[in-house]
N, C-alpha and C positions, 0 to 999 in steps of 0.2 A: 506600468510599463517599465521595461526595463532594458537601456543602451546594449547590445550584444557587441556591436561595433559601428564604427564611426567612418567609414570611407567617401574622400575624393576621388576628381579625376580631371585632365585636360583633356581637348578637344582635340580628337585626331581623325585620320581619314577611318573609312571602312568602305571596304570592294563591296558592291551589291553589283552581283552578276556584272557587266561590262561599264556601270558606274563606281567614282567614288564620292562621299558625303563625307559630310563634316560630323560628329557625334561627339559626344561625352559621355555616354551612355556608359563605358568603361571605367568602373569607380574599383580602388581598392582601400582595405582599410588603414587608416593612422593608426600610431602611436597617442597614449597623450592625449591631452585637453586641447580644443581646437577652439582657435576664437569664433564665435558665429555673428554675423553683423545681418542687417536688414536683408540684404541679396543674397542669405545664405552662408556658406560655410569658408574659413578662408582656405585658399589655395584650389577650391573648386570651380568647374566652367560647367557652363552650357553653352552651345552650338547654335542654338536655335531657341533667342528669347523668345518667341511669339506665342512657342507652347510650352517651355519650361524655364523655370527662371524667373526673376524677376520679385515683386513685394509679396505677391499670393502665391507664388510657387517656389518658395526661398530654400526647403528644404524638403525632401521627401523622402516619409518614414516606409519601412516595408516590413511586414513579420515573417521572422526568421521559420513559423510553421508552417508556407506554402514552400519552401524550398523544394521537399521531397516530393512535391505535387510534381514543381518542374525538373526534376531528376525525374521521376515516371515518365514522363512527358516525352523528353529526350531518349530513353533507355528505350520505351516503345516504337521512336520513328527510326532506331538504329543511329542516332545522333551521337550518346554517348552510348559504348555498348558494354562499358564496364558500369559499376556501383559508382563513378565519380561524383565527389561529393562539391559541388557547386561552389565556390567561397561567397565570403558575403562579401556584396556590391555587385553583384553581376546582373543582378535585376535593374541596375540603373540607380541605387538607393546611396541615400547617406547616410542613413540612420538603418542598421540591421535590426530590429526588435522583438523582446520576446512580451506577449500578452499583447492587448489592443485590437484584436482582428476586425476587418474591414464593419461586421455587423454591431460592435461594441462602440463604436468611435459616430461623432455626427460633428458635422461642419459646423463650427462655431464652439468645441470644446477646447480647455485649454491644459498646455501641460505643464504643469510647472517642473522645472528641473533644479536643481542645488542653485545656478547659476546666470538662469536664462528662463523664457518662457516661449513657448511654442501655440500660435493659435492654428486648428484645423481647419483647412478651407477647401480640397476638393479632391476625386479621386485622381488617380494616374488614367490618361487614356490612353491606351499602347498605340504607337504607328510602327510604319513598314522600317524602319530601324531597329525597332523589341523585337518584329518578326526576325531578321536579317540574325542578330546575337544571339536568338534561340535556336536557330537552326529550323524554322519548317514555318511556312509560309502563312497556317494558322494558330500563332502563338498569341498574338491580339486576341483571336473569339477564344481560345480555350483558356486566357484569360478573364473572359466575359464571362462565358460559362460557369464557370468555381469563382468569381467573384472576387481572385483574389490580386487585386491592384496595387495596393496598398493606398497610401495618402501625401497631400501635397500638406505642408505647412508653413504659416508667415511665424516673421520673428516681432514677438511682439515687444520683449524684451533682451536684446542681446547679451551676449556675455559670454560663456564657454560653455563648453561638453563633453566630456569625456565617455569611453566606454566602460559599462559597469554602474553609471548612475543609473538612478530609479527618477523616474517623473511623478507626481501626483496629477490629475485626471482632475478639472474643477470644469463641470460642464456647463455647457450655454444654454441655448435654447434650444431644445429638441424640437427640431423640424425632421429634415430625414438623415437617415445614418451614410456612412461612406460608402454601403453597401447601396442604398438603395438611391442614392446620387449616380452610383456608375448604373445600374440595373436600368434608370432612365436613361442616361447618356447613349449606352450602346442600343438600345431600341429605338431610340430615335435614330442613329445613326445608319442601324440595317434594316430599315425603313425604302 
């Protein structure tokens, strides 16, 4: 796997129709090596530790080849009606990535980086927040549907990160993959 980019974000309002919420969901990328400690990335927030944040959801990787799934996505409901190209962090990520896709990766794999160590622990579950940033009200299920969530990860080793490292992959114990943790989650959920 290999760092594309590296982006934070603080926690600000977002309008959802005649509400507003708190989110972090808004990440853009740094410059530079960024210190990463047990809760994550420094200078990053979450809104809402209950579902993001915290020791098991410290950081969360995304790969950079569902992008153009949600450029399609957008371009089809008239959202973006140009070719705009998405940047990275828009997904809610802090880690942009290229290789690793959701069916390669299983909870309990680890990544080691120059600097740090990352363990995999679970997928993304999208809420009515991912829906609200993408523009169209089923961006959760057609996230289900292509399976493409990305991953939460703990810091098992702290230390830095920069954009441009490469991790080495030292797997755990193959139970099931990140794909097929989310594949149960949303079927239990639209149940």
């Amino acid at each position: 796997m290999h760092i594309q980019s590296i982006n934070i974000g603080t926690a600000r309002r977002l309008r959802i129709g005649e509400h507003q919420i708190l989110t972090a969901i808004g990440k853009t990328p740094v410059p530079g090596p960024i210190t990463v400690g047990r809760l994550g990335l420094e200078g990053d927030e979450q809104a809402d530790l209950s579902v993001h944040g915290g020791l098991d959801k410290a950081v969360y990787a995304y790969p950079a080849a569902h992008y153009a799934f949600w450029q399609a996505q957008r371009r089809e409901r008239g959202i973006s009606p140009l070719d705009d190209t998405l940047p990275p962090g828009f997904m809610g990520e802090n880690l942009t990535v290229d290789g690793l896709l959701e069916h390669e990766v299983y909870v309990g794999d680890r990544l080691h980086f120059p600097d740090c160590v990352l363990r995999v622990t679970a997928p993304r579950e999208p809420c009515y927040k991912f829906n609200a940033v993408m523009g169209f009200a089923q961006a959760g299920r057609a996230m289900a549907i292509e399976g493409c969530c990305g991953y939460y990860l703990a810091v098992e080793q702290p230390g830095t990160l920069a954009a441009g490292q490469q991790a080495v992959l030292k797997p755990g114990q193959r139970g099931l993959s990140i794909a097929q943790a989310f594949a149960g989650k949303f079927a239990k959920h639209s149940r």
